[in-house]
N, CA, C and O atoms as a MOPAC input file, in Angstrom:
PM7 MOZYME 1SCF
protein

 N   -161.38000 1    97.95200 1    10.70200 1
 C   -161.72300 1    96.60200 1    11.05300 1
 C   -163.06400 1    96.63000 1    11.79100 1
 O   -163.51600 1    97.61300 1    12.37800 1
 N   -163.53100 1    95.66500 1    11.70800 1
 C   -164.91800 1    95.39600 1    12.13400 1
 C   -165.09000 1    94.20200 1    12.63100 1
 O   -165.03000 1    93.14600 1    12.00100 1
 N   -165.37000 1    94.38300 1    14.09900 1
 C   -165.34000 1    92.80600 1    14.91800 1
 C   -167.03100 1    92.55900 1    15.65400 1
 O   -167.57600 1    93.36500 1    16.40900 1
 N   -167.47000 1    91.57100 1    15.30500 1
 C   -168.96000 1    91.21900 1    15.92900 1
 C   -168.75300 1    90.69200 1    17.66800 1
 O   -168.08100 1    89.70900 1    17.98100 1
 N   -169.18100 1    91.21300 1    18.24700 1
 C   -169.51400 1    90.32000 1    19.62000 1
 C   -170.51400 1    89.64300 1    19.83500 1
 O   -171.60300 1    89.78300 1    19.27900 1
 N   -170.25100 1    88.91700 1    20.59200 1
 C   -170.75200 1    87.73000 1    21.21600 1
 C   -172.16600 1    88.03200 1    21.41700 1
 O   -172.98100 1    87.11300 1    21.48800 1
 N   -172.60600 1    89.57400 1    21.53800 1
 C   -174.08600 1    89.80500 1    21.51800 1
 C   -174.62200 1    90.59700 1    20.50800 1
 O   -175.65600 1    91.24300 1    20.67600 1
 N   -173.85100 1    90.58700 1    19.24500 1
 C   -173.94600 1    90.81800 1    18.06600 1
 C   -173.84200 1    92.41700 1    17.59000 1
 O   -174.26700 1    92.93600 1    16.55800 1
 N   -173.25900 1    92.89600 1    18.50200 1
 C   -173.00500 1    94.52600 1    18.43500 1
 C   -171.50700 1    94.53100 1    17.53800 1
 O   -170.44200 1    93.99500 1    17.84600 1
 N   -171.83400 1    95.29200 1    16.39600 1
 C   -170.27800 1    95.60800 1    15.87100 1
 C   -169.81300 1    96.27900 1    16.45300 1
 O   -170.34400 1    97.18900 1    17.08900 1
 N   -168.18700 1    95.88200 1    16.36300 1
 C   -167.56100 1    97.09000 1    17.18000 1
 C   -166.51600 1    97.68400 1    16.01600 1
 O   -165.65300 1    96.81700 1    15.88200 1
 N   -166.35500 1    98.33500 1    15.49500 1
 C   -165.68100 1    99.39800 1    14.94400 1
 C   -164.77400 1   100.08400 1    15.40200 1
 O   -164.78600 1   100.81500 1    16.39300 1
 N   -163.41500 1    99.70900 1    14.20200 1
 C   -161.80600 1   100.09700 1    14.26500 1
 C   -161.59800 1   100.76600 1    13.39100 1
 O   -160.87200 1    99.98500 1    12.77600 1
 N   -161.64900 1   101.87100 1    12.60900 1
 C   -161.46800 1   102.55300 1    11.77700 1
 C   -160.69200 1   104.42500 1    12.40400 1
 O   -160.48900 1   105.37600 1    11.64900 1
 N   -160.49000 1   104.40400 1    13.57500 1
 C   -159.55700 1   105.46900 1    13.60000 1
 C   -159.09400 1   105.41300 1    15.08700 1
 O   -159.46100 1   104.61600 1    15.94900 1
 N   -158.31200 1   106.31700 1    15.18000 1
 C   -157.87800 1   106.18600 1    16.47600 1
 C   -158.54300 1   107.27700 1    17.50600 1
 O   -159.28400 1   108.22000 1    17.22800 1
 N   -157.92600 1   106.75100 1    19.08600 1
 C   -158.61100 1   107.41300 1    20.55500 1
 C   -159.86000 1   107.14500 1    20.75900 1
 O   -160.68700 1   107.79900 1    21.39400 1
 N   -160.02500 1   105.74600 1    19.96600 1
 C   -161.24200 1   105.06500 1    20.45900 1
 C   -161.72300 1   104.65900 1    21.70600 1
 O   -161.25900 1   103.65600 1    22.24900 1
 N   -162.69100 1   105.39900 1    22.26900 1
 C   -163.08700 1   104.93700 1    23.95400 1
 C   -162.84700 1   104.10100 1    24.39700 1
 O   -162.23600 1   104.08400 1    25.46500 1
 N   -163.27500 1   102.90600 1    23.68100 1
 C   -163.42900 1   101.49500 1    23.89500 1
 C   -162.42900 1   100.21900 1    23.35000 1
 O   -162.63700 1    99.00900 1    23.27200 1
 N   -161.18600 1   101.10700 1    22.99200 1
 C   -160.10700 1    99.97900 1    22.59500 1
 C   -158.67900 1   100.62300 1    23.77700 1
 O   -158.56100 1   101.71600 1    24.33100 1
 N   -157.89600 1    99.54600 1    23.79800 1
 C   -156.50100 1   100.07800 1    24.62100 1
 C   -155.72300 1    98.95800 1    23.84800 1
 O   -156.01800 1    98.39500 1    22.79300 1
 N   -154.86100 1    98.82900 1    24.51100 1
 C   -152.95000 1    97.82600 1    24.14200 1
 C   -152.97600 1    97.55900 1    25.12100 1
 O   -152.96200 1    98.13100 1    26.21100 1
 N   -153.03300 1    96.31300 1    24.65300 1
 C   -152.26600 1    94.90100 1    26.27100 1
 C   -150.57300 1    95.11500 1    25.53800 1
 O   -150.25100 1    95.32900 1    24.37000 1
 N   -149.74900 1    94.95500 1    26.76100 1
 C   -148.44600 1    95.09500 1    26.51700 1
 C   -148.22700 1    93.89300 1    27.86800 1
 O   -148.47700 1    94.03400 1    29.06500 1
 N   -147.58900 1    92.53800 1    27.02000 1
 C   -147.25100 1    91.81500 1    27.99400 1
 C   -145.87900 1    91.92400 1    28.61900 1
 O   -144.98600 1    92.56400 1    28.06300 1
 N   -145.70800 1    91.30600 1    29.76400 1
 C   -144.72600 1    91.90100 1    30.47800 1
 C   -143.56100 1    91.43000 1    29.73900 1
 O   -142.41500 1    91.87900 1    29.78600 1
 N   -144.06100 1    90.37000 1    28.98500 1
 C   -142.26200 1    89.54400 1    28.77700 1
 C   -141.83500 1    90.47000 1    27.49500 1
 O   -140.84600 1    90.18600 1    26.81900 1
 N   -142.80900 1    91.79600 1    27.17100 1
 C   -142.10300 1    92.75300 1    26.18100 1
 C   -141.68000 1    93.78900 1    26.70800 1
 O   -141.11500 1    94.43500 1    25.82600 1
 N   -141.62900 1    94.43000 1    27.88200 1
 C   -141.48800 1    95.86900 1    28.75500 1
 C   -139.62400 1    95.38600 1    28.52000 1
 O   -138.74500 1    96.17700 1    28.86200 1
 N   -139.46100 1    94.71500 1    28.22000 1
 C   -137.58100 1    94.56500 1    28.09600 1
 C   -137.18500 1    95.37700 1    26.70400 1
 O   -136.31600 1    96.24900 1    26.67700 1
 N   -138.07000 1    94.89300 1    25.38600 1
 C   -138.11700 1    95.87700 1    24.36700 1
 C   -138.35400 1    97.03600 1    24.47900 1
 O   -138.05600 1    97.76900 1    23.53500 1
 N   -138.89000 1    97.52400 1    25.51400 1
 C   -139.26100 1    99.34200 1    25.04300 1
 C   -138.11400 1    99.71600 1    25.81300 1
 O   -137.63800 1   100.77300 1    25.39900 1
 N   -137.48300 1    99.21000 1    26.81500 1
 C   -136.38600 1    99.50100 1    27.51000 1
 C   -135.22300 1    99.82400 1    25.96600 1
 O   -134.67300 1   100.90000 1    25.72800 1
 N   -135.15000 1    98.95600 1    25.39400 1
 C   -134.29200 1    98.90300 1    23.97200 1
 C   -134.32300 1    99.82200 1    22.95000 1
 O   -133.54000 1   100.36700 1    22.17300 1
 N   -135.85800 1    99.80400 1    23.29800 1
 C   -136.05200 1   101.28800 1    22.20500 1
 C   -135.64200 1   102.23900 1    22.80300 1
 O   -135.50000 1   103.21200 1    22.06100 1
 N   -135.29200 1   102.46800 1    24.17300 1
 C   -135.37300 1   103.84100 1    24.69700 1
 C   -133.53800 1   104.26000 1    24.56800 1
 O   -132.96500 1   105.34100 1    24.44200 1
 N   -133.03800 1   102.85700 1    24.67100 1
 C   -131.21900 1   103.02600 1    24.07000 1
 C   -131.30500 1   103.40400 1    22.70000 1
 O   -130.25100 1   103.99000 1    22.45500 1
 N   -131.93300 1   103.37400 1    21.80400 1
 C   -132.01400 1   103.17600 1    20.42600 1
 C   -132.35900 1   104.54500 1    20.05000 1
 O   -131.76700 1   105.25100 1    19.23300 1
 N   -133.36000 1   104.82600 1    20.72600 1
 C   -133.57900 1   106.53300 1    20.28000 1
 C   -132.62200 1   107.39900 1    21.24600 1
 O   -133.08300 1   108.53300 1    21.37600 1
 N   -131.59000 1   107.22400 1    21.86200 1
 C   -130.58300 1   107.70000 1    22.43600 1
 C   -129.64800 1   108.05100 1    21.43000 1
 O   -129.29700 1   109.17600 1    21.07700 1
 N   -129.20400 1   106.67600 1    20.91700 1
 C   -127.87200 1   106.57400 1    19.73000 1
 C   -128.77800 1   107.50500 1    18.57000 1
 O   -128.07900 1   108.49700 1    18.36300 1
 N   -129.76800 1   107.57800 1    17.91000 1
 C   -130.51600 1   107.85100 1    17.11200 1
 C   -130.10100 1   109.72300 1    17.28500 1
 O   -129.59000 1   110.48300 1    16.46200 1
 N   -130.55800 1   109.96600 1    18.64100 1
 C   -130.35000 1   111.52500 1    18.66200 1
 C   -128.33100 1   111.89000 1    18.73300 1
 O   -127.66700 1   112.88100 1    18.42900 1
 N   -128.00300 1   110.66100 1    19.23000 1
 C   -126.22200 1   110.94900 1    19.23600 1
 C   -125.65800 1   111.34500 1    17.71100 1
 O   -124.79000 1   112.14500 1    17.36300 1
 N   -126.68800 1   110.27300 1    16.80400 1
 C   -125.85900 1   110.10800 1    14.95800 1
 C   -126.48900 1   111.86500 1    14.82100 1
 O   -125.80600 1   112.73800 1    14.28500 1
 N   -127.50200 1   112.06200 1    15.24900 1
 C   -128.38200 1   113.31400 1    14.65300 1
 C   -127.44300 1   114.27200 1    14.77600 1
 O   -127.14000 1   114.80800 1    13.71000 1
 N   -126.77100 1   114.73400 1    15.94100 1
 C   -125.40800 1   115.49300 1    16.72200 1
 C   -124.02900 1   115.32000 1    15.88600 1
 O   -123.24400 1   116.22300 1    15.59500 1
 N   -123.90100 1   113.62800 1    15.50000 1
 C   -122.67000 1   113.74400 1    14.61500 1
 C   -123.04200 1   113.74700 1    13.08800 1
 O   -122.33600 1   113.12800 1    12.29000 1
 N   -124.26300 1   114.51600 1    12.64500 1
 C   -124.58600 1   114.03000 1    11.18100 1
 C   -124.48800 1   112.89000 1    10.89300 1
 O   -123.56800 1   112.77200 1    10.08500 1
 N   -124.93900 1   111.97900 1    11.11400 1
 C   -124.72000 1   110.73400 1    11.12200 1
 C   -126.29600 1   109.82500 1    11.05500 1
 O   -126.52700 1   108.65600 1    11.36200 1
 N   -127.06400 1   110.72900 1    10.61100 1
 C   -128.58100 1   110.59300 1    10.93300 1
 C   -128.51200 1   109.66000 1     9.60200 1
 O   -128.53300 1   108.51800 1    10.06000 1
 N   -128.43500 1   109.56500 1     8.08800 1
 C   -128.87100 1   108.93600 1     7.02900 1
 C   -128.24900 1   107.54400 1     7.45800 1
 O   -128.81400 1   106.52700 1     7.05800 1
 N   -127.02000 1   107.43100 1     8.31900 1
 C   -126.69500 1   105.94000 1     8.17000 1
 C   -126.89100 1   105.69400 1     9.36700 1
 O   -126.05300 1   104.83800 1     9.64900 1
 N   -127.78900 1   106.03400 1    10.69700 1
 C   -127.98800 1   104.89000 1    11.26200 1
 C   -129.76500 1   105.06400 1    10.93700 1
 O   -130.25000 1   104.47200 1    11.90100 1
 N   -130.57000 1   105.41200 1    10.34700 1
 C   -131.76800 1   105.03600 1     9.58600 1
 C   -131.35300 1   103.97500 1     9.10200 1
 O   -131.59600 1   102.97800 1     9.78300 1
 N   -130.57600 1   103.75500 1     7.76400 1
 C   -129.98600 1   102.49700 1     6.94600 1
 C   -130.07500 1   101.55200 1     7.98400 1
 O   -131.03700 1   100.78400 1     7.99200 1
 N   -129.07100 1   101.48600 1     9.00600 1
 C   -128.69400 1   100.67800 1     9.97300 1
 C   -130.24900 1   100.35800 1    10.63100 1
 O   -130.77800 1    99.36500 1    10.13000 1
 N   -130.71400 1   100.76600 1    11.24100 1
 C   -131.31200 1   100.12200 1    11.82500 1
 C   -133.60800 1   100.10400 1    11.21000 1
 O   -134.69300 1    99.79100 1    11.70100 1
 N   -133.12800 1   100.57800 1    10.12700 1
 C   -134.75100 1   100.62600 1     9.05400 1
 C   -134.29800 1    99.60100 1     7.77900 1
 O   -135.18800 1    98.91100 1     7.28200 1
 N   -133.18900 1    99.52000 1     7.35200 1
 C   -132.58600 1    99.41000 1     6.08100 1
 C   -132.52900 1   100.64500 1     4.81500 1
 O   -132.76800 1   101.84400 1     4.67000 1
 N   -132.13600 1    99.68900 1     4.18500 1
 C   -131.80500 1   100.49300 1     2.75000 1
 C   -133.08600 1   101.57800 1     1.81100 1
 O   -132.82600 1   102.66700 1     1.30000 1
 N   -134.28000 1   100.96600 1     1.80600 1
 C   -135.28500 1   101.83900 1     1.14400 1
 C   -136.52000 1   102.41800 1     2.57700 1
 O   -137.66400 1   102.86400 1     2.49400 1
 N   -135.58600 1   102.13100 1     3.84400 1
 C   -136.42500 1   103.55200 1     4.82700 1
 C   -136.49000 1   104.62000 1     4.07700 1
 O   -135.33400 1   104.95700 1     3.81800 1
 N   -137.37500 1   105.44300 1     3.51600 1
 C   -137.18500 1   106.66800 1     3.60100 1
 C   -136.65700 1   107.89400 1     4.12700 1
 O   -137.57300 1   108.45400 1     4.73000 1
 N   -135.72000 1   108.49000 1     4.17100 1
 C   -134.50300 1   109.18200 1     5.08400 1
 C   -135.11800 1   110.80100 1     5.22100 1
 O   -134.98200 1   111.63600 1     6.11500 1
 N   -135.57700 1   110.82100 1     4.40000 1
 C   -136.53100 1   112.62500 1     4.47500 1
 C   -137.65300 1   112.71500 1     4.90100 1
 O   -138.48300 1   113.54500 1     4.52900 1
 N   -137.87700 1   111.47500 1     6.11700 1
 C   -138.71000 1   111.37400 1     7.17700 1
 C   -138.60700 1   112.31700 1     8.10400 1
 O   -137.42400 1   112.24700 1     8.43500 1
 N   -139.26900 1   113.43000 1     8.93400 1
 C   -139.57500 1   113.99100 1    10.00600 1
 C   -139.10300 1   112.98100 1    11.26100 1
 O   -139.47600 1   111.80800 1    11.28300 1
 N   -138.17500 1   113.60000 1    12.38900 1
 C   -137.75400 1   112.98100 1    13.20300 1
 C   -138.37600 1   112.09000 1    14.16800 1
 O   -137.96900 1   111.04800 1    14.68100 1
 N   -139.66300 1   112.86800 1    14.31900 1
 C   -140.48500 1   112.23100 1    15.25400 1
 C   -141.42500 1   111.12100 1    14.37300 1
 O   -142.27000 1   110.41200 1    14.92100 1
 N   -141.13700 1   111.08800 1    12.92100 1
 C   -141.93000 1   109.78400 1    12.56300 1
 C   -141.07500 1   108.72400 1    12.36800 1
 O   -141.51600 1   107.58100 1    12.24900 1
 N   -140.00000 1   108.95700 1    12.32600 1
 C   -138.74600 1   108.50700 1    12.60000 1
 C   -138.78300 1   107.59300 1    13.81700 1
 O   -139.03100 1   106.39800 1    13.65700 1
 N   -138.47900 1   108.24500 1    15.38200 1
 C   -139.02100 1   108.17200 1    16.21800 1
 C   -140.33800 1   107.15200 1    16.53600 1
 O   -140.36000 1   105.99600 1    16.95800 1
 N   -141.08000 1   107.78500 1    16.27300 1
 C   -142.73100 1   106.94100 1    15.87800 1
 C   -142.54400 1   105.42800 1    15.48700 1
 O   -142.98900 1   104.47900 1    16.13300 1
 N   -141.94100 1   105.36900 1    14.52500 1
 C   -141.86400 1   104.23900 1    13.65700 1
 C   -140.58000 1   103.20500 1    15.06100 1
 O   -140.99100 1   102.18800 1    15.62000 1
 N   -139.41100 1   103.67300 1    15.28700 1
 C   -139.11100 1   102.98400 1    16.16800 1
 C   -139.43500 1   102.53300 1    17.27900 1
 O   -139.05900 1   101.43100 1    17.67900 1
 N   -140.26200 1   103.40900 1    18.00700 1
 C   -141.39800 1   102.86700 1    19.25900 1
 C   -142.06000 1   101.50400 1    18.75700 1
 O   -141.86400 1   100.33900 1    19.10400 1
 N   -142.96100 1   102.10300 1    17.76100 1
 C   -143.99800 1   100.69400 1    17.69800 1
 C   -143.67500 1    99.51400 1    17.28400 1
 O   -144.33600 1    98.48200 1    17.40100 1
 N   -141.95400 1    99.75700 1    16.46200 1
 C   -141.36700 1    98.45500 1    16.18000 1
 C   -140.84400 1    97.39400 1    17.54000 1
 O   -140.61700 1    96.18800 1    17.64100 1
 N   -140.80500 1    98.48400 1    18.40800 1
 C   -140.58200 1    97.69600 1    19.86600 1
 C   -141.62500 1    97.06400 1    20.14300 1
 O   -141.54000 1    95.83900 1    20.05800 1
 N   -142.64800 1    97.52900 1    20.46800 1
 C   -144.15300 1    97.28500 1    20.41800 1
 C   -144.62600 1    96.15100 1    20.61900 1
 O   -145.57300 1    96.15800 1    19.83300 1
 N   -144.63800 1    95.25700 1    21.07400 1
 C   -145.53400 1    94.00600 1    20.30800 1
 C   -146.61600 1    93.81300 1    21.56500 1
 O   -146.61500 1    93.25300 1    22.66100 1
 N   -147.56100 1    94.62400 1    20.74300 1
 C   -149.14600 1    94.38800 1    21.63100 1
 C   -150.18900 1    94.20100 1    21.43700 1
 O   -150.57400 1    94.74300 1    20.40000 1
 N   -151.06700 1    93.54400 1    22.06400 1
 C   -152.40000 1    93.24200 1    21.11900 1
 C   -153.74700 1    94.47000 1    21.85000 1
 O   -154.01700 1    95.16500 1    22.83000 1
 N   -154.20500 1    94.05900 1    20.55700 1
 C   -155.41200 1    95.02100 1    21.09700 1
 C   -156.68900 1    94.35700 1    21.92900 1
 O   -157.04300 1    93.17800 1    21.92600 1
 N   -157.25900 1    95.46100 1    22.62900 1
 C   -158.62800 1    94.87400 1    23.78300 1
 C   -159.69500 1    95.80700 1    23.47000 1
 O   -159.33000 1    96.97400 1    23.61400 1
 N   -160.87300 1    95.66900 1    23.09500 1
 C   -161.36400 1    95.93900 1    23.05200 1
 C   -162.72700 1    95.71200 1    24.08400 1
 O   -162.86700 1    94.58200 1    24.55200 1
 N   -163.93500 1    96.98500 1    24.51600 1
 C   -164.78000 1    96.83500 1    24.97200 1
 C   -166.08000 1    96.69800 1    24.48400 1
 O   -166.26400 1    97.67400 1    23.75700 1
 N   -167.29500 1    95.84600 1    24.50900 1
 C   -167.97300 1    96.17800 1    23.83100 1
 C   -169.51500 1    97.10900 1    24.14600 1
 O   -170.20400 1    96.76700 1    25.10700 1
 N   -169.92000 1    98.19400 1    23.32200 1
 C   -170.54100 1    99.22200 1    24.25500 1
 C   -171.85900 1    98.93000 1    24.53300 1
 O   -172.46200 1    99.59500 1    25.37500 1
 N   -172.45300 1    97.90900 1    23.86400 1
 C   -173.64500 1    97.21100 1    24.39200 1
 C   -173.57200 1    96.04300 1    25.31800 1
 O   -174.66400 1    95.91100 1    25.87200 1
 N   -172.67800 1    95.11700 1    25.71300 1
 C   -173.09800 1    94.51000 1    26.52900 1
 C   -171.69000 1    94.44600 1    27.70300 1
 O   -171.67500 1    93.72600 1    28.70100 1
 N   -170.75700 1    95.23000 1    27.34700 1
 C   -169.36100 1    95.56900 1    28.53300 1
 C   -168.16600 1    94.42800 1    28.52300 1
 O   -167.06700 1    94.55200 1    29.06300 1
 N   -168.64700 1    93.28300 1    27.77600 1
 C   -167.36400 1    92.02600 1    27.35400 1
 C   -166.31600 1    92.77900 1    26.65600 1
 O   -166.57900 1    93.61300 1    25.78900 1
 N   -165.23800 1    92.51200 1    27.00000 1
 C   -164.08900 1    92.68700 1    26.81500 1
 C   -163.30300 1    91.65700 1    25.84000 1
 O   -163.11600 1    90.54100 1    26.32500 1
 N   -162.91500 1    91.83900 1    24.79400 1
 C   -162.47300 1    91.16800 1    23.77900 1
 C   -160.86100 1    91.65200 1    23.75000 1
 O   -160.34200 1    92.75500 1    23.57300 1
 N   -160.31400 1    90.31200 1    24.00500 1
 C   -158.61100 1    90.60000 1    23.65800 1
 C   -158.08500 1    89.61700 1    22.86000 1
 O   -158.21200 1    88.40300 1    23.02300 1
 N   -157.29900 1    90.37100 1    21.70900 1
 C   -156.86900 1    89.74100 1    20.84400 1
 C   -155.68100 1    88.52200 1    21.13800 1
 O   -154.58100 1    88.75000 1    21.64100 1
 N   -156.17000 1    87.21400 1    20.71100 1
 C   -155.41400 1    86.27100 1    20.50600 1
 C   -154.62300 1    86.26400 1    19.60600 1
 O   -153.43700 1    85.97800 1    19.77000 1
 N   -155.02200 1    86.50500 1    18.75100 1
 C   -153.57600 1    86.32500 1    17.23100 1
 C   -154.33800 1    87.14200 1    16.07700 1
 O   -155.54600 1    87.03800 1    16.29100 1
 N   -154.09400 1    87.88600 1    14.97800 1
 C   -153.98200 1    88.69400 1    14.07700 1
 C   -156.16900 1    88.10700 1    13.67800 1
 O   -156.44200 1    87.05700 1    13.09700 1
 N   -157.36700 1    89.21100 1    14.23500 1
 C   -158.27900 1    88.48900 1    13.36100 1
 C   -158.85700 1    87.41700 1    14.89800 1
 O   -160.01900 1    87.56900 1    15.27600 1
 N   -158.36500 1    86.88000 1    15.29500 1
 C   -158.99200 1    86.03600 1    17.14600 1
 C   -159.17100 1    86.50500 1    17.89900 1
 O   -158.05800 1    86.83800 1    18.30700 1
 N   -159.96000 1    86.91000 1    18.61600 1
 C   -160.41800 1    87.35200 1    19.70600 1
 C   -160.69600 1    86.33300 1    20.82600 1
 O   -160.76700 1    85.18600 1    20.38300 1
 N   -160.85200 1    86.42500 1    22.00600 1
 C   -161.01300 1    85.34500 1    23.43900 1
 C   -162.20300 1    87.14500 1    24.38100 1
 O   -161.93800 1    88.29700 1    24.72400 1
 N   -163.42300 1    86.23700 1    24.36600 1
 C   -164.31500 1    87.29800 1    24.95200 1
 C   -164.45000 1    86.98600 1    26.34900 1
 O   -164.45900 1    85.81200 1    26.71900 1
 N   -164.55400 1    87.92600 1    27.13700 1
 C   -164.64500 1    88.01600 1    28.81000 1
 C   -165.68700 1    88.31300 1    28.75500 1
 O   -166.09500 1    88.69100 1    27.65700 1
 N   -166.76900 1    88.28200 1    30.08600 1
 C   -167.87600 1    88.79800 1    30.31500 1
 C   -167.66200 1    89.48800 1    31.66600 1
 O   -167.45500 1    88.73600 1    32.61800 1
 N   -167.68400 1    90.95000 1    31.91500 1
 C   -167.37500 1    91.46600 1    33.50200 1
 C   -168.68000 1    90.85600 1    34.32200 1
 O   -169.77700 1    90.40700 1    33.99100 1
 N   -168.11900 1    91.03500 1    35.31800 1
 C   -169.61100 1    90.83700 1    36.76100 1
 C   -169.61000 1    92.06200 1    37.05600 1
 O   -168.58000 1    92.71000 1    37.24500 1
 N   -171.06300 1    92.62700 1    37.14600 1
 C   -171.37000 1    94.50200 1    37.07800 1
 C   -171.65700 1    95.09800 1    36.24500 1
 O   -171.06300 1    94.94500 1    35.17800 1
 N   -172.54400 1    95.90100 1    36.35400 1
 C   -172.61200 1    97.13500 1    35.27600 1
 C   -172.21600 1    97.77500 1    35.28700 1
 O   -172.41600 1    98.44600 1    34.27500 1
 N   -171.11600 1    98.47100 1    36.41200 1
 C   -170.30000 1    99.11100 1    36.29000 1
 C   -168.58400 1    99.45100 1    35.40100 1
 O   -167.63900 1   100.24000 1    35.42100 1
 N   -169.24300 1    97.82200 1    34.47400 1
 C   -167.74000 1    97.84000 1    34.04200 1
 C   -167.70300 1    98.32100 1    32.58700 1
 O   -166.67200 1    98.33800 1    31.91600 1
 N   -168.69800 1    98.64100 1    32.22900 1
 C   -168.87000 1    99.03500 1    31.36800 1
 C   -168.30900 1   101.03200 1    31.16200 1
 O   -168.41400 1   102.01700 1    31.89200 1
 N   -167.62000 1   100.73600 1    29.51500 1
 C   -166.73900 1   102.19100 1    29.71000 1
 C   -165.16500 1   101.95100 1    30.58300 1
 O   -164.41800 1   102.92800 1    30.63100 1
 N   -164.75400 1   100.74600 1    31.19400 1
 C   -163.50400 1   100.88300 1    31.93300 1
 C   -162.53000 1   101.51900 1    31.06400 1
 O   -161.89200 1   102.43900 1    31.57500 1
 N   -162.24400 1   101.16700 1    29.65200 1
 C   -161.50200 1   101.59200 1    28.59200 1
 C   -161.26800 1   102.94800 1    28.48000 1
 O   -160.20100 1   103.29100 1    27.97100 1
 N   -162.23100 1   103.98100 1    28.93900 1
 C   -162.18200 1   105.49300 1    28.54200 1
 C   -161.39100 1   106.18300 1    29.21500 1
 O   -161.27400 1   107.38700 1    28.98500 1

C-alpha cells in the first residue's frame, strides 16, 4: 500500500518491521485478546486429547486448512482477535497518520522536531 501525506511524501507499506508504522489497539478490544488467550488454552488442551482437527473445524470452519503448523495456527487466531488500525509516521515531515476506516486516514501534525522517528 501506498499512502501520500499531507506534504506529499509517499509512505510505503509493502513489508513488515517498518520503522515508521505501529497498531493502535483500542481499549474497548483488550477484552478480545483476553479471549484469545482462553482460546489458545483449549486449542493446546484438544492438541493433548488429539482432538486438534476438530476444534480447528470448530473454531476456523470446515475448509481451514488442518496441516497447518501450530504456531500459524496460533498466528491466525491472535490476529482474528485483533481488531486494530494502523498509524503511521511520516519521515519527511513527522505527522502521524491513523487509520480511520479501511483506505482513511485522519493526519496529526506533532509540535517539535523531536517527534519525529517516535514509531522506531
Amino acid at each position: 500500500m501506498k499512502i501520500r501525506c499531507e506534504c506529499g511524501h509517499i509512505i510505503v507499506d509493502q513489508r513488515d518491521n517498518l520503522p515508521y508504522k505501529a497498531h493502535l489497539i483500542p481499549d474497548t478490544q483488550l477484552g478480545h485478546i483476553f479471549e484469545g488467550a482462553a482460546e489458545l488454552s483449549e486449542f493446546i488442551e484438544a492438541i493433548g486429547k488429539g482432538k486438534r482437527s476438530e476444534w480447528i473445524e470448530e473454531h476456523f470452519g470446515e475448509t481451514y486448512p488442518k496441516e497447518l503448523a501450530n504456531t500459524a495456527i496460533i498466528s491466525d487466531l491472535i490476529m482474528s482477535k485483533l481488531k486494530t488500525r494502523s498509524l503511521y509516521q511520516c519521515e519527511s515531515c513527522g505527522r502521524i497518520l491513523i487509520e480511520k476506516s479501511a483506505g482513511a486516514f485522519e493526519f496529526f501534525y506533532p509540535e517539535g522536531k523531536e517527534a519525529k522517528g517516535i514509531l522506531n
